[in-house]
C-alpha positions in Angstrom: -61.3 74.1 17.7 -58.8 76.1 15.5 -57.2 74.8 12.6 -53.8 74.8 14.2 -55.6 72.4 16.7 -57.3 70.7 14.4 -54.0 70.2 12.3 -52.2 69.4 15.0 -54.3 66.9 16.5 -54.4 64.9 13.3 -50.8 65.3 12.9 -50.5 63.6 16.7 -51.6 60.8 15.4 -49.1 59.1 14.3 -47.4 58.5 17.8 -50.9 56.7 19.0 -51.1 52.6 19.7 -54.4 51.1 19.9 -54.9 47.7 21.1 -57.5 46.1 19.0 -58.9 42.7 20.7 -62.2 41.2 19.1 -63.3 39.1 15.9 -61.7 39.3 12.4 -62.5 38.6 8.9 -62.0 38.7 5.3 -65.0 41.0 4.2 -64.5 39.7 0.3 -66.6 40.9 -2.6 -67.7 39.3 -6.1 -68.5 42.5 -8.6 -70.5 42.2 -11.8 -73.7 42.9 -13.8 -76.7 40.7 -14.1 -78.3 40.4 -17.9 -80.0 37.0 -17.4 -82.1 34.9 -15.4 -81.0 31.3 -14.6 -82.8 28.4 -16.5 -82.3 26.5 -13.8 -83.8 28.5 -11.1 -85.7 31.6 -10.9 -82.8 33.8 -9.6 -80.2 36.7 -11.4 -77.1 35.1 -12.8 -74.3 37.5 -11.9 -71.5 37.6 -14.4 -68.5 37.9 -12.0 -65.8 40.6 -13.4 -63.9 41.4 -10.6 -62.9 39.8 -7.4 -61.8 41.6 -4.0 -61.1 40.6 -0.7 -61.0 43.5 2.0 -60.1 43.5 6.3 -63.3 42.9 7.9 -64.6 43.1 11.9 -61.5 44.1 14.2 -59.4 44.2 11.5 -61.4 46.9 9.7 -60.9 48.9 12.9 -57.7 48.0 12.4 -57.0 49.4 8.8 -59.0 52.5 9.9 -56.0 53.3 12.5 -53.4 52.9 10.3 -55.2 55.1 7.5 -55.2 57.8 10.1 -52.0 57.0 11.0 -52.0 55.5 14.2 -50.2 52.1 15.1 -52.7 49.1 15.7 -52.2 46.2 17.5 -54.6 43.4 16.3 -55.5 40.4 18.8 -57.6 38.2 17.9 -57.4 34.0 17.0 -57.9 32.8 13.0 -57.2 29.6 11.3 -55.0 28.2 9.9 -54.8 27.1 5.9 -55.1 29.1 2.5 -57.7 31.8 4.2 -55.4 32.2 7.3 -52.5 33.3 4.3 -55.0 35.0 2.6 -55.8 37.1 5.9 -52.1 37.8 6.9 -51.4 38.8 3.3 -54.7 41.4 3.1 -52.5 42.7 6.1 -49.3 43.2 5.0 -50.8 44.8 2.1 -52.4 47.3 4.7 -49.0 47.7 6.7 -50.2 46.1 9.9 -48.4 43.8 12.1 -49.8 40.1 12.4 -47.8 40.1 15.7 -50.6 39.7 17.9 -52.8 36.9 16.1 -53.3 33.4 17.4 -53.3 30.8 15.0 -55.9 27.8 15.6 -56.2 24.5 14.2 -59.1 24.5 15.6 -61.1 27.5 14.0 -61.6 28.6 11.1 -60.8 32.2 9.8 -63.9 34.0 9.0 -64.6 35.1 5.4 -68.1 37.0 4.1 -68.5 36.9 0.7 -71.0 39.7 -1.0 -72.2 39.0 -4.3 -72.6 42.9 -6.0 -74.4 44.0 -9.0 -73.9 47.5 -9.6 -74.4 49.5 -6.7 -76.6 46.8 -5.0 -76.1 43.8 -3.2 -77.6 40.3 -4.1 -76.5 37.6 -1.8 -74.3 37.5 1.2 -72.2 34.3 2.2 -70.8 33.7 5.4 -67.7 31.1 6.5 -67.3 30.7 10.2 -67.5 29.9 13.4 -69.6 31.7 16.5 -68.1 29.2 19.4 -66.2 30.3 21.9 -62.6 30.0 22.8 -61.6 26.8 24.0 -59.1 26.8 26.8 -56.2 26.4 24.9 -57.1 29.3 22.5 -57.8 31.2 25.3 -54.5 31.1 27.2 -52.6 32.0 24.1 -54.7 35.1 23.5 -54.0 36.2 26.7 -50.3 36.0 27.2 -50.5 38.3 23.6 -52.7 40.9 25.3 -50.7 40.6 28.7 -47.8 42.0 26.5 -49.4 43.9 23.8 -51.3 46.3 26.9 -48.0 47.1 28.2 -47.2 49.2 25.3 -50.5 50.7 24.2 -52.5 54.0 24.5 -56.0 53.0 24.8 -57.9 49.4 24.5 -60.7 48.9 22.2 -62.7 45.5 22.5 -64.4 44.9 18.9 -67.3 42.5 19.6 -69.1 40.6 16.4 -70.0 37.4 18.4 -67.4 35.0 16.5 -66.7 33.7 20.2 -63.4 35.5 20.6 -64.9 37.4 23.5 -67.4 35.9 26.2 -67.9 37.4 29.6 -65.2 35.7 31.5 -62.0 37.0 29.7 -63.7 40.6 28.7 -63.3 40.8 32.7 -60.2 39.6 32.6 -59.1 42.0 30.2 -60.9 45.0 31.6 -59.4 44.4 34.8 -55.5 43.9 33.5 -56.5 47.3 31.4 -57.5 48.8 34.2 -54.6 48.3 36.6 -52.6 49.6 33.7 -54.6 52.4 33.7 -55.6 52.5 29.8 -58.7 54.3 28.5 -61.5 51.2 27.4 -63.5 51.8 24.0 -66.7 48.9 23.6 -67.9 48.6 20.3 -70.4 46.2 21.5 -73.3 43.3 20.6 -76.1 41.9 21.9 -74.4 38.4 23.3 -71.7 40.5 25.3 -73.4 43.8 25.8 -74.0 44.0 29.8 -70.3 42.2 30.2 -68.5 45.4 29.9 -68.7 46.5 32.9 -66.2 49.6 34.2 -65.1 50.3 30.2 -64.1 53.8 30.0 -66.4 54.1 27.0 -69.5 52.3 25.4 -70.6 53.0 22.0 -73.8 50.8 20.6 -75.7 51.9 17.7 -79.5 52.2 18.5 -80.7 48.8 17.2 -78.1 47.4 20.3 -79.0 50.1 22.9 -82.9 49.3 22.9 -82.1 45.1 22.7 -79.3 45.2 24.9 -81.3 47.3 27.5 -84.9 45.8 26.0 -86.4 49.3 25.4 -88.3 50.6 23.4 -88.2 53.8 21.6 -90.7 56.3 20.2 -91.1 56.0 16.7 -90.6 60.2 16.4 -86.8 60.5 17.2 -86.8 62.2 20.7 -83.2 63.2 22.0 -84.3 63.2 25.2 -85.5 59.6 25.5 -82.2 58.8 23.8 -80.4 61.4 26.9 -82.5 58.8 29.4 -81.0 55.4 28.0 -77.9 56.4 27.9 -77.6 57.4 31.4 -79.3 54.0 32.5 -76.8 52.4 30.2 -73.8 53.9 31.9 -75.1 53.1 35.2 -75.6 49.5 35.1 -71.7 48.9 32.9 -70.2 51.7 35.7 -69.3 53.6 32.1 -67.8 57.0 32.4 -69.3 57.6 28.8 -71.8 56.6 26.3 -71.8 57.2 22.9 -74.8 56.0 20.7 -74.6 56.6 16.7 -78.1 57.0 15.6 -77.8 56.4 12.0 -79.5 59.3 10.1 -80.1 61.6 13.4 -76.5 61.3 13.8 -74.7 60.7 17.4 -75.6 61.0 20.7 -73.0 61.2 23.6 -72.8 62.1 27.0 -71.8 61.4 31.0 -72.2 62.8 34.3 -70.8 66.3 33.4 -72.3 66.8 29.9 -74.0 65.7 26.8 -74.1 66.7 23.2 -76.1 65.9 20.1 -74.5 65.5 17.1 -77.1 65.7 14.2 -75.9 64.2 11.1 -74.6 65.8 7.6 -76.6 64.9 4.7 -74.9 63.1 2.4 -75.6 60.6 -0.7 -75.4 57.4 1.3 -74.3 54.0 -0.7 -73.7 51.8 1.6 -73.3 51.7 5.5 -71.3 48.3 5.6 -68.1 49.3 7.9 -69.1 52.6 9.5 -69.5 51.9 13.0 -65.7 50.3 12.2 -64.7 53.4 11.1 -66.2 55.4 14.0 -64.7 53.1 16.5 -61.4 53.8 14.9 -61.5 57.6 14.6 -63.1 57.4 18.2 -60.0 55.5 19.8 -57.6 57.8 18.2 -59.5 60.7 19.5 -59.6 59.9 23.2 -56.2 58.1 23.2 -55.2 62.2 22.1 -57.1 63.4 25.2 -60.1 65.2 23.1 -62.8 66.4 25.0 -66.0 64.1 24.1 -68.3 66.8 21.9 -65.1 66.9 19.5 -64.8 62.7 19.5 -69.0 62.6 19.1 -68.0 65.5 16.0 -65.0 64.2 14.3 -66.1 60.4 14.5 -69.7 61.6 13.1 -67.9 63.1 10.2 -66.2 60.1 9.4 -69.0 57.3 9.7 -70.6 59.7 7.2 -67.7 60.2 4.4 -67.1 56.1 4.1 -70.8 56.0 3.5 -70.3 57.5 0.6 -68.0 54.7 -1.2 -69.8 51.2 -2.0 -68.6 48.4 0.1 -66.2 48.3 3.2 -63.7 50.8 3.1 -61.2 53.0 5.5 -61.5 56.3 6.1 -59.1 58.8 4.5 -57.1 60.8 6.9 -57.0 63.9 4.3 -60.9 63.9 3.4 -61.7 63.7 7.5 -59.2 66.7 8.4 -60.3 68.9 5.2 -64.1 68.1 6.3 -62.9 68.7 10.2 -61.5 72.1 8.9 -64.5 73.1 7.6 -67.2 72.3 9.7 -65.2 72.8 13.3 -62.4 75.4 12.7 
């Protein structure tokens, strides 16, 4: 790519909605030091001096899109109460729309709470739910994505297993995506990973290829093996694509025409929390732009790699991704 291309194509941005449907959370953090060990237990004592609360889940993906300056449109059900406010609040703060949220008495909203010393986590605590969607929910969440689809660019489905998705309305969604003819992006887990069947794009990291195909892997990274799963995995969803980030060996991705590895760039990594978010994000943005698939498999490698660098859940930032973009692929 030239930089005008380059430029322009981060430029292009800005006119691209991506319909976000999946689970969301508050990813919020305690910082502080630990000096002591309890009296009362043998375990740190952390003294707390600051608090944070940050978009977790789909709603990381979320903030990622807007930081590259795309419009997202966030589906998904929460609670109600104090964290629902807190939740709708963390996105105003982020300039994204709480248009397309469900609220449930129901449910709660989903809040992880890391406890941080320094550079290193001690403890993570998690508030929610994993059942599914009753009825009621359900119905709700559809007549938002019925008219959120009419006006998007591409569909991204953002599984965590919080029980927003199960296998009857990821077909349903699929299929009302399809007759609309949108571009599908599956950022997948183990619960839901064979229900994605005709998505324009599946992207697993290698942990969920091997468990959701129950393979095994050499322990020597062999590209080749990685080449095999990925066409056996695009086979049995009817995927046009799959795309398979591979942690420190970087990203695989590839279908019937062509395939590409995408070693990664070494970098001083901090903390991995939020990546494949980010990836998904730069990824949906990408193909929504029409971008042949070696450029997504580069550009969204780039990215995973830069928010590595920062300690906790972050966005990417748009102006760090194009400077790196212009160096590496102009």
């Amino acid at each position: 790519m030239t930089s005008n291309e380059i430029n322009a194509l981060f430029d292009g941005f800005a006119n691209k909605k991506v319909l976000i449907i999946g689970d969301v959370m508050i990813d919020a953090y305690l910082w502080g030091k630990v000096e002591r060990i309890s009296p009362e237990a043998p375990v740190p004592v952390i003294a707390v001096a600051k608090k944070d609360q940050r978009l977790g889940g789909a709603a990381n993906v979320a903030r990622n899109v807007a930081n590259l300056g795309g419009i997202p449109m966030l589906c998904s059900v929460i609670g109600t109460g104090k964290n629902a406010e807190d939740f709708s609040s963390i996105l105003k703060k982020a300039n994204i729309s709480d248009e397309w949220l469900v609220k449930s008495g129901h449910r709660p909203t989903t809040i992880k709470t890391r406890v941080v010393a320094g550079h290193q986590q001690m403890l993570r605590i998690d508030e929610e739910t994993t059942q599914d969607l009753n009825q009621e929910e359900f119905e709700l969440l559809k007549a938002v994505v019925e008219k959120a689809i009419l006006s998007c660019d591409i569909l991204v489905f953002e599984d965590y297993e919080k029980g927003v998705l199960k296998k009857e309305s990821i077909a349903e969604f699929i299929a009302l995506a399809k007759a609309h003819g949108k571009t599908i992006l599956v950022d997948p887990k183990k619960k839901n990973f064979l229900h994605y069947k005709g998505a324009t794009v599946f992207k697993p990291n290698l942990k969920e290829l091997q468990e959701g195909l129950n393979i095994s892997f050499p322990s020597e990274f062999d590209v080749k093996e990685i080449e095999k799963a990925a066409a056996i995995l695009r086979e049995k969803l009817e995927a046009e694509t799959a795309m398979i980030t591979l942690s420190e060996n970087g990203v695989f991705i590839g279908n019937e025409d062509e395939s590409h590895h995408i070693p990664a760039h070494k970098r001083d990594i901090f903390d991995v929390s939020g990546a494949g978010d980010t990836v998904i994000a730069i990824c949906a943005l990408l193909l929504a732009s029409d971008v042949p698939i070696r450029y997504v498999a580069e550009i969204a490698n780039l990215g995973g790699g830069l928010v590595c660098e920062k300690v906790g859940v972050v966005p990417i930032d748009k102006e760090s991704l194009r400077k790196e973009a212009l160096q590496i692929l102009a």
